[in-house]
N, C-alpha and C positions, 0 to 999 in steps of 0.2 A: 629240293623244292622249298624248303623248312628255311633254309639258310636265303635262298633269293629272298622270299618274302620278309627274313629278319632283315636282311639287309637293307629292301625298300621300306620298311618301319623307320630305321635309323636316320637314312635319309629324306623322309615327309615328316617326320618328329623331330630328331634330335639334333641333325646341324643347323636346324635353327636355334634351338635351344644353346645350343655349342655357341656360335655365330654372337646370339645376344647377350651371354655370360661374356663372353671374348670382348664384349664393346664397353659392359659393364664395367670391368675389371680397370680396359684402360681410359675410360673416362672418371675411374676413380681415381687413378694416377694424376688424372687431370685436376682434380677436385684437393687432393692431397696435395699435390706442387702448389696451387694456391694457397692455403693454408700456412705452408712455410713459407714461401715467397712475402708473404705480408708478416708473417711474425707474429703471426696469430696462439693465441695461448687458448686451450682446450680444456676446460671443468666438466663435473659430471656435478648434475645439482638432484635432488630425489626432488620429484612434487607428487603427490599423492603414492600411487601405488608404483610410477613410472620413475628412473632414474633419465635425465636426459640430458644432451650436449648442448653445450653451448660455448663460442666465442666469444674474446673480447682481444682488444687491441691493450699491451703493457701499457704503449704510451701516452693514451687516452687521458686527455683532462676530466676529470668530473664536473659535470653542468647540471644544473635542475631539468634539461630532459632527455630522457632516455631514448635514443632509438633502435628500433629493435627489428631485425630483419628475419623474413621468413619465409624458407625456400619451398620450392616444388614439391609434386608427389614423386620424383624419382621414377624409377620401373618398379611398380605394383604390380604389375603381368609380363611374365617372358612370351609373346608369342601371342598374344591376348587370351592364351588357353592356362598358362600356368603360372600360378603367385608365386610369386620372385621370393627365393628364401632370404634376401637383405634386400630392401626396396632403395636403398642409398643415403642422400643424394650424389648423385653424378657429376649435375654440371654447376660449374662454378660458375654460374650467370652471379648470384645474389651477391655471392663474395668480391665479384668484380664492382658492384654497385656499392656496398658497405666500404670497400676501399677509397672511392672519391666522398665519402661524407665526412665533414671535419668533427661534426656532432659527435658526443659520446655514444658507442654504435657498439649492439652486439648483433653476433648470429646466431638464433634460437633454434634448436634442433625438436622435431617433434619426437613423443614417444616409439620408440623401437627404430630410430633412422641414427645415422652415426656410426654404425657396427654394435649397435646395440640388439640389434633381432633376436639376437640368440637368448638373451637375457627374459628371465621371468616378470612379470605374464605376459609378453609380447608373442602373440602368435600373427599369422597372415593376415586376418581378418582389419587388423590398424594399421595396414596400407592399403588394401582393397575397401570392401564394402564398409567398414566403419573409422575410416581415416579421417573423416569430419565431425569424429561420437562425441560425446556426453565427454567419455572418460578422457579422451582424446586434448578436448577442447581445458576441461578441469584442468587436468593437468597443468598444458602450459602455463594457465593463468595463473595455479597456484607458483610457477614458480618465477615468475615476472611479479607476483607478490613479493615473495621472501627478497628478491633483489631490490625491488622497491623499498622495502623494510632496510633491507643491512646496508643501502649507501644511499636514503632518501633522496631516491628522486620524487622528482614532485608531479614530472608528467613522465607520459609517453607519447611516444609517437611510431604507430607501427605502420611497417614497409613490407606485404607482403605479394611473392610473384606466383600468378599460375595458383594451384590449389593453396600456394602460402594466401594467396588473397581474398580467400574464404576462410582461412583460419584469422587474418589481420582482421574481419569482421566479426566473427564470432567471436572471437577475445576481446573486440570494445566492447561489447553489452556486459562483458564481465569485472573490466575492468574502470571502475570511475575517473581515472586520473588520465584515461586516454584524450589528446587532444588531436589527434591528428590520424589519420587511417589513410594512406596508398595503397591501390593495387596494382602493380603489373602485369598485364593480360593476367585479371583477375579472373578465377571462377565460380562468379557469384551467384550461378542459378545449377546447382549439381543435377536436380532434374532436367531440365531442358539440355545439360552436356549429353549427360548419358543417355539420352532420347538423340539427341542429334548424331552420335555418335553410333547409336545400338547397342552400347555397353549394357550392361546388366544395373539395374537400378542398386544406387548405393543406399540401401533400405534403414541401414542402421546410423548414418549420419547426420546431420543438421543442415537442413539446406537455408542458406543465409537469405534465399529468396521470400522465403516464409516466416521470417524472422520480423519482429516488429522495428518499426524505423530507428537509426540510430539517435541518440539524445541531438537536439541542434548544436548543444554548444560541443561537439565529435565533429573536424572538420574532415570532407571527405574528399578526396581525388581519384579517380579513377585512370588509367591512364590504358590505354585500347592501341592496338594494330590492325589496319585496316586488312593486310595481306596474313592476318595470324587466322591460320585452319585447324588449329586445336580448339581455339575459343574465341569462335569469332564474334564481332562485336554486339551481334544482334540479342547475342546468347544471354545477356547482362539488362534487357531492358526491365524487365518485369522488378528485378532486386532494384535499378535507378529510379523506377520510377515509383516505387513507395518511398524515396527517401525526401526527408525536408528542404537541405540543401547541399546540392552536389555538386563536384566540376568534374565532366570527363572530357578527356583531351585525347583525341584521334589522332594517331600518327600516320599518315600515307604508307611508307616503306617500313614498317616494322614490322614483324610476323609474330611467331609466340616467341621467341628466342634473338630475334635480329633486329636491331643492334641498339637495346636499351642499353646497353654501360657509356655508347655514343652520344647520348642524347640526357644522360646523367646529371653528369656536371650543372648544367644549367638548369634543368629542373631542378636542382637544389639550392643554386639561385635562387629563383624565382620562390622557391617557400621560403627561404630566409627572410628575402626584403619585404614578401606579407608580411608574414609575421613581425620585423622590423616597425613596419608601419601602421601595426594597428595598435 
């Protein structure tokens, strides 16, 4: 009787568990092969208390501005019941997008993502409930500082998807030299997600909806999917609509993940010859 009931444990619990680790594993294969595939060279840089990764291309000319990309939350829950002991990231969306920009382009990795988890004081809690914190947010900044410092740039310009695009927010208010802030299927109101969603309120973060407007001269693009069910577009109006001046741009056929590296290209046109022209 002992041994039935272990066994129905194992299977309502753990081959999901199994199942997600199994998907985990090979979307980090996926994520890996990208990396080499572009020739991407990997630093560990310290900011504050956090050691963290980041990307850049050898071949990269140096320009007075920096852009700087910045991925998703990964898997922060296996199963929605259990925090993922390395939350990732997994998918190589960002890296695909950092690949068509000719601009001087890193990939910024947040604290504890990378294969960093394991490493001190990274515990579950900075990819779950305070993945948006204080310490979270410092960090990065301080270390988009020191890069700014050691190869003077003069601006920035951040590119971030999915929770990157609450962090691409929260980093302009920290950072003076930001000119430019994207988001793709950003998530710019963490409470109204995790209410839409039923997640557990992410208590200990900064929700960028509550956050006071960006400076005007911070320019801002939003860029939304109409058919995207993670964060659908409605999710973002409260954060749009304290801002001074914004462009969001709705895609019909996009979701949260399909198919921004399609539609890339030419968005990056198009902020080029702005900027070009003013």
């Amino acid at each position: 009787m002992h041994s039935k009931k272990r066994l129905l444990n194992i299977l309502i619990y753990g081959l999901p568990v199994l199942f997600l680790s199994a998907c985990a594993q090979l979307s980090t294969v996926h994520y890996s092969k990208e990396v080499d595939r572009q020739g991407l060279q990997r630093h560990i840089i310290q900011a504050n208390a956090f050691p963290l990764v980041y990307y850049s291309r050898p071949d990269d000319k140096k320009t007075d501005t920096l852009h700087v990309y910045i991925g998703g939350d990964g898997i922060p829950w296996q199963n929605k019941i259990f925090k993922s002991e390395d939350p990732g990231p997994y998918h190589p969306l960002v890296l695909q997008l950092m690949k068509q920009d000719r601009q001087t382009s890193i990939y910024l990795g947040r604290p504890c993502y990378q294969g960093l988890a394991k490493l001190p004081p990274c515990q579950p809690k900075y990819w779950t409930s305070s993945r948006f914190s204080h310490e979270v947010v410092d960090s990065m900044a301080a270390a988009l500082k020191q890069l700014q410092a050691q190869y003077q740039y003069k601006k920035l310009a951040l590119f971030g998807y999915s929770g990157g695009g609450a962090l691409a927010v929260l980093l302009a208010h920290q950072l003076p030299r930001t000119e430019l802030v994207v988001t793709i299927a950003g998530n710019l109101d963490t409470e109204a997600w995790t209410a839409f969603h039923y997640y557990s309120p992410m208590d200990k973060s900064i929700n960028p909806a509550r956050q006071a407007a960006l400076p005007v001269s911070v320019r801002q693009i939003h860029l939304q999917g109409d058919r995207d069910i993670n964060i659908p577009p409605q999710l973002s109006a409260r954060y749009i609509k304290k801002q001074h001046d914004v462009t969001v741009l709705n895609f019909a056929a996009a979701d949260h993940t399909c198919c921004w590296h399609l539609y890339w290209p030419e968005f990056l046109s198009v902020i080029k010859n702005a900027t070009t022209n003013e």
